[in-house]
C-alpha positions in Angstrom: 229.4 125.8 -123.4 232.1 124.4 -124.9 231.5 120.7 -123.4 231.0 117.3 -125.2 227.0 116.8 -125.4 226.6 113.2 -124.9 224.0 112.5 -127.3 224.6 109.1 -129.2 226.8 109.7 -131.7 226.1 106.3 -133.6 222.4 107.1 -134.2 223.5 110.6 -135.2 226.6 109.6 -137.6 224.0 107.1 -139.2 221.4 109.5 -139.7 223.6 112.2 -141.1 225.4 109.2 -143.3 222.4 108.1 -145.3 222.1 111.7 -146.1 219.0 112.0 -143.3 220.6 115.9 -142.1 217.0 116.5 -140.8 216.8 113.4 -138.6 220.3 113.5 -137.3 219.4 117.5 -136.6 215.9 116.4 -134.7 217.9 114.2 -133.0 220.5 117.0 -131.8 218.0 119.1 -130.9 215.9 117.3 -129.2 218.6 116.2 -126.5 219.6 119.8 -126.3 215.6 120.8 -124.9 215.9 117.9 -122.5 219.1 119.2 -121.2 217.5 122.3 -121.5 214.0 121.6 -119.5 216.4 119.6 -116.9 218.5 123.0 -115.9 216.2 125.5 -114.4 218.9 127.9 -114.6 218.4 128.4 -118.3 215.9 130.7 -118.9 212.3 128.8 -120.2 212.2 131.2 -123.3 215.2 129.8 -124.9 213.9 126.0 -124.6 210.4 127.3 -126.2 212.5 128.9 -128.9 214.4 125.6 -129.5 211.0 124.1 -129.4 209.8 126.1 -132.0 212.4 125.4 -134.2 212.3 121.5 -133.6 208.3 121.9 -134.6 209.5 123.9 -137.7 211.7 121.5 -138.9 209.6 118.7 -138.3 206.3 119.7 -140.4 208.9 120.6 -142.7 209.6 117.0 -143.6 207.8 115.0 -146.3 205.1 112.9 -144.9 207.2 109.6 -145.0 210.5 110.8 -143.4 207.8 111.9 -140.0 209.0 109.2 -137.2 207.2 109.0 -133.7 210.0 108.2 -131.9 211.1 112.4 -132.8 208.3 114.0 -131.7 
């Protein structure tokens, strides 16, 4: 589990720069469930919890920081 996740690091370092934790996190976690959802070794209960988590932290945003491109 150790590995390097791929996920683009620009975007991410951008987000997190302007001071955005909760995009650059949605970000994060949203590659994670598709690398989830792509290994059907994993069992489907963690990718729902992940889910859940993603859909927690997005309605927890303020209505301007929503994006469709996360969701």
């Amino acid at each position: 589990m150790s590995g390097r996740i791929d996920a683009d690091d620009t975007v991410i370092e951008v987000a997190a720069g302007e001071g955005d934790v909760r995009s650059a996190a949605l970000l994060l976690m949203s590659e994670a469930l598709t690398r989830l959802d792509s290994d059907h070794n994993i069992p489907a209960v963690i990718g729902a919890h992940l889910q859940s988590a993603i859909d927690a932290l997005w309605t927890s945003a303020s209505r301007d920081q929503h994006s469709i491109h996360l969701h």
